[in-house]
C-alpha positions in Angstrom: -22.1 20.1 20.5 -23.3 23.8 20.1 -26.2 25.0 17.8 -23.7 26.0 14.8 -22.3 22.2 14.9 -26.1 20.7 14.5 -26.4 23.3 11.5 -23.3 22.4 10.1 -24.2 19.1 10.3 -27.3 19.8 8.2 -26.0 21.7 5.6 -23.7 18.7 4.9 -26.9 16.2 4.5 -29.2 18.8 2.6 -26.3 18.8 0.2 -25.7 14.8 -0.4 -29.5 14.2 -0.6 -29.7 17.3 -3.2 -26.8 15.5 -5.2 -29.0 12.1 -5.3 -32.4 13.9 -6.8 -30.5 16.0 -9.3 -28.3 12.3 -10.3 -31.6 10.6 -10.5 -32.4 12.8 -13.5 -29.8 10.9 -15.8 -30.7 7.3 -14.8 -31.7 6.0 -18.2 -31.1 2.1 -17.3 -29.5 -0.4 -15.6 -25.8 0.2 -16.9 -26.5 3.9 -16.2 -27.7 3.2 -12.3 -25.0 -0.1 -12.1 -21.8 1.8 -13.6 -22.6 5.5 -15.0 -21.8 5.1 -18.2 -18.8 3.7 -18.2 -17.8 7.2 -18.5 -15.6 8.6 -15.6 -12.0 10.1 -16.0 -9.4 10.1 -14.0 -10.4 12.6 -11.5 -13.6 11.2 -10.5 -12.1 7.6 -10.7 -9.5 8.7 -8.3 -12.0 10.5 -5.5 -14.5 6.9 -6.3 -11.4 4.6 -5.1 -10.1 6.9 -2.5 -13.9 7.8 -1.1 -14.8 3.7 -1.1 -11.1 2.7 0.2 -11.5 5.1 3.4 -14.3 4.6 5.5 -15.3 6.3 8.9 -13.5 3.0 10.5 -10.4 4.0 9.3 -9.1 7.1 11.3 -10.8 5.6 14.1 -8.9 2.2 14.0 -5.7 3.9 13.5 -6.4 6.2 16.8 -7.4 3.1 18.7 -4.3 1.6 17.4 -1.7 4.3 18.1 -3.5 4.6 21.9 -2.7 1.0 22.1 0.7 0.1 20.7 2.2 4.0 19.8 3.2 4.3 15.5 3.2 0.3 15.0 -0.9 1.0 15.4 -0.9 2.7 11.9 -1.1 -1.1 10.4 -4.0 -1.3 11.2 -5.1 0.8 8.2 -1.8 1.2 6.2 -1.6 -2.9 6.1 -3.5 -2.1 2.4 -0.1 0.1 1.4 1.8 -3.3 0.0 -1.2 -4.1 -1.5 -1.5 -1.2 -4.1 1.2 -2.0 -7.0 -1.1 -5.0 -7.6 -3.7 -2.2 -8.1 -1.8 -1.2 -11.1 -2.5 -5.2 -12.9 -6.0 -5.5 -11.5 -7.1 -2.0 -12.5 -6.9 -3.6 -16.0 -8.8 -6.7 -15.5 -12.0 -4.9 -14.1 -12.1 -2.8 -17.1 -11.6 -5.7 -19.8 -14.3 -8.0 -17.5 -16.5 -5.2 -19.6 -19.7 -6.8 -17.0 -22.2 -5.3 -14.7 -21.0 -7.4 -11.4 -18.1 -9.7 -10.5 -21.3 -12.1 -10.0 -21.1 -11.5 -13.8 -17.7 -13.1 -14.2 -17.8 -16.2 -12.0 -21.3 -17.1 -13.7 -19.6 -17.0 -17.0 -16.1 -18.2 -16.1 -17.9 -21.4 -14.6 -20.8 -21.7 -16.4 -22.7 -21.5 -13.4 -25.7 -19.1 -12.2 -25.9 -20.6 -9.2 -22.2 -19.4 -8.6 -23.7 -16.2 -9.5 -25.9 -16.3 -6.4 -23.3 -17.5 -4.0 -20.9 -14.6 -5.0 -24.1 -12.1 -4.7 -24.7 -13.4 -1.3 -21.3 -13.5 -0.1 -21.3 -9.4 -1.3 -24.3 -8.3 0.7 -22.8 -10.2 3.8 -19.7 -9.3 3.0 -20.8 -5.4 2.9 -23.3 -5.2 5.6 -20.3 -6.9 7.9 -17.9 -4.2 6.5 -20.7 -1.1 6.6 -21.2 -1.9 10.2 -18.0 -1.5 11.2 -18.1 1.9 9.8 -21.5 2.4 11.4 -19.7 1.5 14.6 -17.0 4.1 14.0 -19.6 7.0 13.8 -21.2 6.2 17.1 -17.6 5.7 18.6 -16.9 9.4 17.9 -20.4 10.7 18.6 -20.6 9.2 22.1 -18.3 11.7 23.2 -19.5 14.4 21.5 -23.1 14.6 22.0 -23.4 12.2 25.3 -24.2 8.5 25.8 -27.8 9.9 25.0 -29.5 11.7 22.2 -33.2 12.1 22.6 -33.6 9.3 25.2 -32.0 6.4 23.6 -28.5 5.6 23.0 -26.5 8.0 20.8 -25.6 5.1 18.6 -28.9 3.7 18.6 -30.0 7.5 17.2 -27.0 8.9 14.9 -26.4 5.7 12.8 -30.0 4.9 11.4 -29.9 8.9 10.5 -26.6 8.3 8.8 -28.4 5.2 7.2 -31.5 7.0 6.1 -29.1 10.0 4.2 -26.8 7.8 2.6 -30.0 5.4 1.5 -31.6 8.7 0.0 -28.9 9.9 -2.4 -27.7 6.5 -3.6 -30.6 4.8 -4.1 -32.0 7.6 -6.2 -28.8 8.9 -8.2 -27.1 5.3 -7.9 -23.4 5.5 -9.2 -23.6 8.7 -10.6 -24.7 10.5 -7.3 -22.3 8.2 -5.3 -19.2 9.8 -7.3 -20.2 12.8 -6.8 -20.5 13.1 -3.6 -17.8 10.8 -2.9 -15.5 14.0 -5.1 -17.1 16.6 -2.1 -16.3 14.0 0.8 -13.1 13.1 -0.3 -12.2 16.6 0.1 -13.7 16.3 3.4 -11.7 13.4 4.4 -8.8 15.2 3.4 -9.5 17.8 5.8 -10.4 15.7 8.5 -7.0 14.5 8.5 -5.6 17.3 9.1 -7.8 19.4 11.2 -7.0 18.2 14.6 -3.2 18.7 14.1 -2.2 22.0 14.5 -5.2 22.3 17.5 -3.5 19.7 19.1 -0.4 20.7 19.1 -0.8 23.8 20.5 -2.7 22.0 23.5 0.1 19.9 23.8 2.6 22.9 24.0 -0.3 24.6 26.8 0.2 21.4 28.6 3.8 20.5 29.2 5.7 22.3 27.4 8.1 25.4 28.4 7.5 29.4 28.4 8.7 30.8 25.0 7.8 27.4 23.0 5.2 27.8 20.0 2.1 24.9 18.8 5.3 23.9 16.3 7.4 22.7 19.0 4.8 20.2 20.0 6.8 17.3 18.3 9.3 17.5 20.8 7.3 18.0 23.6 5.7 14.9 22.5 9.2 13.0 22.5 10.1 14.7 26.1 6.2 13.0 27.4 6.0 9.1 25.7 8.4 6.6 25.4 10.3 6.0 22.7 8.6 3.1 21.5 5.5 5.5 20.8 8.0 6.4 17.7 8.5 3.4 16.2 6.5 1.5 12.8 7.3 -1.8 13.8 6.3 -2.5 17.6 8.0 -5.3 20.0 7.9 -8.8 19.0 6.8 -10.1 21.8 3.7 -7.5 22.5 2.8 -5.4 19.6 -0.5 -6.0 18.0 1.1 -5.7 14.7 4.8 -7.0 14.8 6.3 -7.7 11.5 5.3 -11.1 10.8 1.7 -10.1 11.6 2.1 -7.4 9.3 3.2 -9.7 6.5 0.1 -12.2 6.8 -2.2 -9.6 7.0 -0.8 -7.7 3.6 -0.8 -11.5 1.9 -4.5 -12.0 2.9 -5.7 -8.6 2.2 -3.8 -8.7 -1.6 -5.2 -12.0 -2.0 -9.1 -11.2 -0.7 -9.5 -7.4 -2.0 -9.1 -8.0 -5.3 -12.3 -9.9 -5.4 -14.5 -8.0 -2.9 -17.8 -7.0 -5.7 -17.2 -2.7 -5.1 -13.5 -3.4 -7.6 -15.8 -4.1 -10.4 -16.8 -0.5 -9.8 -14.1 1.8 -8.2 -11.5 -0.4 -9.1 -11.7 0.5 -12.9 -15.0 -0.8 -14.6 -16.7 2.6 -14.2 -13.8 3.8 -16.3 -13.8 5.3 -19.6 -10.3 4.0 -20.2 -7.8 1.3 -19.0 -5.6 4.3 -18.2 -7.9 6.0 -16.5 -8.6 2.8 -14.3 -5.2 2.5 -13.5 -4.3 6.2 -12.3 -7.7 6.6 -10.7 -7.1 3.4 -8.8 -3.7 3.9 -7.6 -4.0 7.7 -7.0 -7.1 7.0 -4.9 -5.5 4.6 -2.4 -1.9 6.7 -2.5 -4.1 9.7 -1.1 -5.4 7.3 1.9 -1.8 6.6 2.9 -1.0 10.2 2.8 -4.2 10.4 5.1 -3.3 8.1 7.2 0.2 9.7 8.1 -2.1 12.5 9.6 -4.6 10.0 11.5 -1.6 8.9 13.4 0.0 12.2 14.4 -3.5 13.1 15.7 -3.1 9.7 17.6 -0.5 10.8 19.2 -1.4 14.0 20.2 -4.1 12.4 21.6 -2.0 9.5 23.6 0.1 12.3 24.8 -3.0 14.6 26.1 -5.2 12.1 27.5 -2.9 8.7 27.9 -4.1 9.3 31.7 -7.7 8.4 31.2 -8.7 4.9 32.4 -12.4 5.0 30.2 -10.1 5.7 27.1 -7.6 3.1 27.9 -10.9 1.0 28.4 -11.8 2.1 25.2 -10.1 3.4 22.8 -11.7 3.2 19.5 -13.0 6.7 21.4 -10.1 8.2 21.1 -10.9 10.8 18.1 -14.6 11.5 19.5 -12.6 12.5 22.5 -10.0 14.9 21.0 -12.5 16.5 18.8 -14.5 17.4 22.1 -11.6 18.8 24.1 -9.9 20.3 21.0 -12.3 21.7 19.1 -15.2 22.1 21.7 -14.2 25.0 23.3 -13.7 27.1 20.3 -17.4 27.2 19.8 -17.2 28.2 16.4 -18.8 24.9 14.4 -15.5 23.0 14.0 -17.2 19.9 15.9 -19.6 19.8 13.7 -17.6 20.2 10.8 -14.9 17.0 11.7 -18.6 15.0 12.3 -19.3 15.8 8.9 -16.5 14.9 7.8 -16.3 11.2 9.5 -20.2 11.0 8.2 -18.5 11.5 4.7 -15.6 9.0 5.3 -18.8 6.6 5.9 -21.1 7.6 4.0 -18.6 7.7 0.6 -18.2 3.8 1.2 -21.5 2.9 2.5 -23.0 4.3 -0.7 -21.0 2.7 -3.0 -21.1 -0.8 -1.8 -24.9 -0.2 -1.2 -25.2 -0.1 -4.9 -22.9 -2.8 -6.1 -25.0 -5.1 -3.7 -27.9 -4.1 -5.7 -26.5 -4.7 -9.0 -25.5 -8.0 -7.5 -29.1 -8.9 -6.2 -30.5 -7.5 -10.0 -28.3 -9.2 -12.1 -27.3 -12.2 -10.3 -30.3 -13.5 -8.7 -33.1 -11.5 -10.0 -33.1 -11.6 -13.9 -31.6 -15.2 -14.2 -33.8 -16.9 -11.5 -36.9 -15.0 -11.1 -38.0 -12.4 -14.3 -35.5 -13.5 -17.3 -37.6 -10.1 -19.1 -37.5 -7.9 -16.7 -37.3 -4.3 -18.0 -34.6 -1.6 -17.0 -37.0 0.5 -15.5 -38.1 -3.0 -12.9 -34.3 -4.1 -12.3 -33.3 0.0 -11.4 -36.3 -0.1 -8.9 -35.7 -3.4 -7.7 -31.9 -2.1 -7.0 -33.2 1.1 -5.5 -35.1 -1.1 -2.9 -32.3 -3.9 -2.3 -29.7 -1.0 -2.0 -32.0 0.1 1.6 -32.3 -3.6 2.7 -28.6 -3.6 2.8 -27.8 -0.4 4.4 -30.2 -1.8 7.3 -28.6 -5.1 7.6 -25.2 -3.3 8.3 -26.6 -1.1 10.9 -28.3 -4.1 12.9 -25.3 -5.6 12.5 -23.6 -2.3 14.1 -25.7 -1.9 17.2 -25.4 -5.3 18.2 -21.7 -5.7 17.6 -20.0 -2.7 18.5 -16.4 -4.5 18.5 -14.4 -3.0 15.9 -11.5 -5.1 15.4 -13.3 -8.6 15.5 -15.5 -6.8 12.8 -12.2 -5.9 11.0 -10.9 -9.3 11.5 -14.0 -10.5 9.8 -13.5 -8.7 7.0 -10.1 -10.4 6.3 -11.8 -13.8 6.1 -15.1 -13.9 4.7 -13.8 -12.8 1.1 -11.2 -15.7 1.3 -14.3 -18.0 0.9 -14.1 -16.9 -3.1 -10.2 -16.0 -3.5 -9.2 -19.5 -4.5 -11.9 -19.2 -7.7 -11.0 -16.1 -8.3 -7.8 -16.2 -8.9 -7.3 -19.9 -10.0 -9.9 -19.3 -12.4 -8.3 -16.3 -13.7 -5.1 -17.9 -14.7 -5.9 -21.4 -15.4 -8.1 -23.0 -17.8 -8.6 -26.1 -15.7 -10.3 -24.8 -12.8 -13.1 -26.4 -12.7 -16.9 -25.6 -11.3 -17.5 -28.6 -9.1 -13.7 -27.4 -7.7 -15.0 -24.4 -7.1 -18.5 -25.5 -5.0 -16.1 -27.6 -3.2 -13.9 -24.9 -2.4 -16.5 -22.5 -1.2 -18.2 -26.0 0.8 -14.8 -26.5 2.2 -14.4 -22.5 3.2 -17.9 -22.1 4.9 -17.3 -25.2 6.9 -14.3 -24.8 8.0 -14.0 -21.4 8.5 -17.3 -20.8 10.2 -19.2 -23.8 10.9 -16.9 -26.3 12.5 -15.6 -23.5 15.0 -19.0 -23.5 16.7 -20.5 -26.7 15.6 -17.5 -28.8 17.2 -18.1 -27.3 20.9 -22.0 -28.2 20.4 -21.6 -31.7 19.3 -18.7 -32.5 22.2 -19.0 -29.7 24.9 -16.7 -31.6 26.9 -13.9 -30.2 24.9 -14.5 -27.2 26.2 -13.0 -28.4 29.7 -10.4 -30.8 28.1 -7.2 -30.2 30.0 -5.2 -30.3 26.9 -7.3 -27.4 25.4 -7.6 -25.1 28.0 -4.2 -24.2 28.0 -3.2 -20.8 27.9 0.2 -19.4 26.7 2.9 -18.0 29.2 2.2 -14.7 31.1 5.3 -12.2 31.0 5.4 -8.7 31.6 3.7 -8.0 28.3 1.0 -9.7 28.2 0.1 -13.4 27.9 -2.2 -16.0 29.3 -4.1 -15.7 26.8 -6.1 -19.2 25.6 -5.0 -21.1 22.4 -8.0 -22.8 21.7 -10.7 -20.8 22.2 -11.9 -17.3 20.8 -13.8 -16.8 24.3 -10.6 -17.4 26.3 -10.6 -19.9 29.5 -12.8 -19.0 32.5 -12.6 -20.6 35.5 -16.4 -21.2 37.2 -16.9 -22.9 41.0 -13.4 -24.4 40.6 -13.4 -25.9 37.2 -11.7 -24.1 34.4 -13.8 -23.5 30.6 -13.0 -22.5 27.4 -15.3 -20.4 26.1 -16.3 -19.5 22.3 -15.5 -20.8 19.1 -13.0 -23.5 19.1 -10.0 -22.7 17.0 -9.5 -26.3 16.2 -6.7 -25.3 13.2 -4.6 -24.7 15.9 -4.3 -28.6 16.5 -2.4 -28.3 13.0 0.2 -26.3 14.6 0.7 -28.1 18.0 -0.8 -31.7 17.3 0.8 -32.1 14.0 3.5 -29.7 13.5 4.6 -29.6 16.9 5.0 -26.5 17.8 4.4 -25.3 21.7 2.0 -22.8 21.3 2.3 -21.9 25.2 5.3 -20.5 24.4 4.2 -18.3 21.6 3.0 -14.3 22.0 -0.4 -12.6 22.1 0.2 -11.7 18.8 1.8 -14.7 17.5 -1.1 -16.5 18.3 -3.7 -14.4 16.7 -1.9 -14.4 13.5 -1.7 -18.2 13.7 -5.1 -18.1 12.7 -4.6 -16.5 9.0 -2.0 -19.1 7.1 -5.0 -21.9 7.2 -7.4 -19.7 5.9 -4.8 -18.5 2.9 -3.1 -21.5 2.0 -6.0 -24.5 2.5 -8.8 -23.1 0.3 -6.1 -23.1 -2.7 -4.8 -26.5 -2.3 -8.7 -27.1 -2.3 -9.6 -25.9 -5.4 -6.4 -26.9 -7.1 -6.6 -30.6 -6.0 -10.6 -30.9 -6.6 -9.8 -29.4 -10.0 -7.6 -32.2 -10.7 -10.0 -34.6 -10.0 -13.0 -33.1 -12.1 -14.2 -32.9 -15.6 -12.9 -29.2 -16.9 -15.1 -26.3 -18.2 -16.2 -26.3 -22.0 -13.5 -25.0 -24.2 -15.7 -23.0 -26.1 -17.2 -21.0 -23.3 -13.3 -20.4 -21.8 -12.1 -19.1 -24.7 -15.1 -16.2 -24.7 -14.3 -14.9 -21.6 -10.0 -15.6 -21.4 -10.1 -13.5 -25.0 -12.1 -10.9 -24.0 -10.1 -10.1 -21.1 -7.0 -10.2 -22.7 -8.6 -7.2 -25.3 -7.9 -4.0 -25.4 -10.7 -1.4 -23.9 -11.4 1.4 -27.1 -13.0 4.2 -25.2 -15.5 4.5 -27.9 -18.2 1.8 -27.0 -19.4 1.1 -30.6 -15.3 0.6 -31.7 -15.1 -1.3 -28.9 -18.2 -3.7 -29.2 -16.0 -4.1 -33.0 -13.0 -5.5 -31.3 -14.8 -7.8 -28.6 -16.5 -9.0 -32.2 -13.5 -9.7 -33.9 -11.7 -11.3 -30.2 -14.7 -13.8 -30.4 -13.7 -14.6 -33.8 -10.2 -15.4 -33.4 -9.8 -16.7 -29.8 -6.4 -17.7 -30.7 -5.7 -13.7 -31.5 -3.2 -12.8 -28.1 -2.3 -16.4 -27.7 1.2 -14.4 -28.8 1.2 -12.5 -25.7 1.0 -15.8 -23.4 4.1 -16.2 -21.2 3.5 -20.1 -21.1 2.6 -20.6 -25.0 0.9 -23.9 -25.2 -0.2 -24.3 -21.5 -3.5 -24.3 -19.8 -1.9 -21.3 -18.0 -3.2 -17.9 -18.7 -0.7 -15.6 -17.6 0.1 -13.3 -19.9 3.6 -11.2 -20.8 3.4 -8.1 -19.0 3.7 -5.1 -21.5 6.8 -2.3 -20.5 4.0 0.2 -19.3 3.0 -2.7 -16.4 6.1 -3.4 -15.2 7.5 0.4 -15.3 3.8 1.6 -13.6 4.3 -1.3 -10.5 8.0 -0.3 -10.1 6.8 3.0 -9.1 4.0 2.4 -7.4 6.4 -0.3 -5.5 8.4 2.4 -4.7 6.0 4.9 -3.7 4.8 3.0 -1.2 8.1 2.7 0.5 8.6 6.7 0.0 6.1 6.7 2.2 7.6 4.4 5.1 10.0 6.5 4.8 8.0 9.4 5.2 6.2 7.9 8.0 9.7 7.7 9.4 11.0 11.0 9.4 7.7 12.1 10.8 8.1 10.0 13.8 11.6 11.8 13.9 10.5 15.3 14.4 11.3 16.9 17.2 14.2 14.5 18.5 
């Protein structure tokens, strides 16, 4: 990087930590630092969903994708696009929740405040798993810009703590206020960084192979005339795509499930909101954006596939992909545009990192702090305490980020841990009968299962772990395969004797023990999503069965919390405060609306304005499939 890119670079940071002292100004209290108000439109509601849902991880896994599998490698980002007409309901229910935290909710839907402390926990893990990855993202793309080393240590080990310490400054001193605001100037940024590598690239395409006469336009084509043609196509083989169809499927089911109940939603997705409406279009419009986004994240992918498909250390590794074609793109023009697309990545992270930062710290406040430790505390103590729990986080993702630099399997992490609390979530939300001890056993059966058992199994009887009968391995072909069914390690073979190593995948007995299925015959793929259906399907059957068997929640306390979600948000707090009043009064007063009247089910009719508003989201989202389509046309 040149002297104008290092400038660049700190023009962008002066700016986000002048945004956090001028926000800190109009911190009054808690529901100020926590929420802002409750005041945002739908502009800044939009730019807060869009600038949480895309993170620097995001055009870096689609790049490493593409490099890897061609088009089909966009799913691992646009997986979320089935996912967003449920956006349109849940908007609503963040909004009408009316608390500080999801911890909040679960605390009062089963009278527990130790659930409280469980949900809080599971957030800052949760976030400082999923900041990581975007930590990792940033010193993917720097490695190749600035060197392996930056003042005598590893890039990484240099670049991400400085991210850290930026994003730490203007959030923990402006809290959700600052965090909007500059997620409105980075979203603009992310917008360009989509873009900017495009036109660049296909002009250095068009240098590179194509004909005398052709201009940077024709570089579609040229593309076709240089990669196959599966490089052009959404859904990859079967047999030896990382995201076939079925894959594809699971991974939308999990993420629709788990998402809705990650603690940044009680936020972004509508609570900061001055309106129901304004939750809704803010949500939706965010994520749309993102798709849009990612269209251009892949076309750069492909330029760079095409350019530098040759080069063994990015076949190696290809989550380097984008540091790469900024360097050889951009580089040579000398005129700040490296430092510019850094700034932009920094913004992709830092507009997510900020915001999760804070809802970790409203969690911490409100969930652990005032019920267990200072019942009084004042606003003033709980916006400091938030201010210093808010840092504490950001430095648990970057430990995390230096010491796990494996994107995906932090990706793949990020599917599962939130299904530990799906189950409560949305049992709890629609039926009165959920129960609390259903839902400790739930999140007892989830913990152990999901991450206890796979590594305490192998401790307690390493023989396993040379067991004939689990160190099998599924057939090679000429896509891939041999790849080991029972272990996440695979099977390595030592002086003669073959081992499996990792954690032990023992749900896979389900399919080939019980079910019978041959798993030697099944795909690379296949195998890996194998993993998934367990971890949807078992923690419900958990909670429903356990709920079944235990005493149910006071009716008094269910009707408070079922009859305040089902009324309507008055943007005027006082009005609003009115109706909540009057809700409490009559907890009978939408029993109307109920679509099974006289169950213990809570589901409600859904008004003309749902189903006409999920319709078109619904088909939005396959407007842009199609979209995604013709672009992979061009130039044929």
């Amino acid at each position: 990087m040149d002297t104008i890119d290092y400038l660049v670079l700190f023009i962008y940071f002066a700016g986000m930590a002048g945004i956090g002292i001028w926000a800190m100004k109009q911190v009054k209290g808690q529901e100020d630092y926590f929420m802002g108000g409750r005041r945002f439109g739908k502009l800044f509601q939009t730019f807060a969903a869009f600038g949480a849902g895309t993170g620097s991880a995001d055009p870096v896994n689609t790049a490493r994708g593409t490099f890897a599998n061609g088009m089909s490698g966009m799913w691992g980002v646009m997986y979320w696009l089935f996912v967003t007409p449920v956006y349109w309901i849940s908007a609503v229910w963040y909004r009408r929740m009316r608390c500080l935290t999801l911890g909040d909710w679960f605390v009062e839907r089963y009278e527990s405040k130790s659930m409280g402390v469980a949900y809080a926990v599971f957030g800052c893990f949760y976030y400082m798993t999923y900041g990581a990855m975007l930590f990792t993202a940033i010193g993917k793309v720097a490695v190749p810009l600035v060197g392996p080393e930056l003042f005598g240590a590893q890039t990484e080990h240099v670049l991400v703590p400085l991210v850290a310490v930026v994003v730490t400054l203007y959030g923990v001193l402006g809290g959700i206020a600052a965090a909007y605001w500059t997620d409105l100037v980075q979203g603009i940024c992310i917008i360009l960084l989509s873009v900017l590598l495009i036109p660049f690239g296909l002009n250095a395409v068009v240098e590179k192979f194509g004909s005398p006469g052709d201009s940077w336009t024709d570089g579609f084509r040229v593309m076709h005339e240089q990669l196959p043609a599966h490089n052009f196509t959404i859904l990859g083989s079967q047999n030896s795509a990382e995201f076939p169809l079925y894959a594809i499927l699971v991974i939308v089911i999990i993420n629709a499930i788990g998402i809705v109940l990650t603690p940044h939603f009680i936020v972004t997705g509508g609570g900061t909101a001055k309106s129901e409406q304004d939750a809704r279009i803010g949500l939706v419009t965010g994520n749309f954006i993102k798709r849009f986004c990612t269209i251009g994240w892949v076309i750069t992918a492909l330029i760079v596939l095409t350019l530098f498909g040759s080069d063994t250390a990015l076949m190696k590794d290809a989550d380097m992909a984008w540091g790469v074609a900024t360097k050889e793109l951009l580089g040579p023009l000398g005129i700040g545009l490296v430092g510019l697309m850094l700034a932009c990545l920094l913004a992709a992270l830092m507009s997510s990192v900020d915001c999760y930062m804070l809802v970790c710290s409203a969690l911490v406040v409100r969930n652990i702090y005032v019920p267990f430790i200072k019942p009084n505390a004042t606003d003033r103590e709980c916006v400091s305490l938030g201010r210093w729990t808010g840092g504490i986080v950001v430095l648990g993702a970057v430990v995390i980020s230096v010491t796990m630099l494996d994107m995906f399997k932090q990706l793949q992490l990020t599917w599962i841990v939130p299904m530990t609390f799906a189950a409560l979530f949305w049992v709890g939300m629609y039926w009165r009968k959920a129960t609390t001890k259903a839902g400790w056993t739930t999140i007892a059966f989830c913990l152990v299962s999901f991450f206890v058992l796979p590594r305490l199994i192998p401790a307690v009887a390493p023989d396993l772990r040379t067991d004939s009968s689990l160190i099998q391995v599924n057939e090679k072909t000429d896509t891939g395969g041999g790849k080991s069914i029972y272990w996440t390690g695979g099977v390595k073979e030592v002086e003669g004797v073959k081992r499996g190593e990792g954690q032990f995948r023992f749900d896979m007995l389900l399919y080939d023990k019980i079910l019978g299925f041959d798993l030697t015959k099944v795909r690379n793929a296949a195998l890996a999503t194998l993993d998934l259906p367990f971890k949807i399907i078992a923690p419900f059957l958990v909670m429903i069965i356990a709920s079944l068997l235990t005493t149910p929640n006071r009716k008094e306390s269910l009707d408070r919390l079922y009859v305040r979600m089902k009324t309507p948000v008055n943007p005027d707090p006082e009005k609003d405060e009115a109706e909540i009043e009057k809700s409490y009064a009559e907890p009978d007063r939408f029993d109307k609306n109920k679509l099974f009247p006289g169950s213990n089910f809570e589901f409600q009719r859904p008004t003309r304005y749902d189903v006409v508003g999920f319709a078109i989201c619904l088909a939005l989202c396959f407007a842009i499939i199609g979209l995604v389509l013709f672009v992979g046309q061009i130039g044929t």
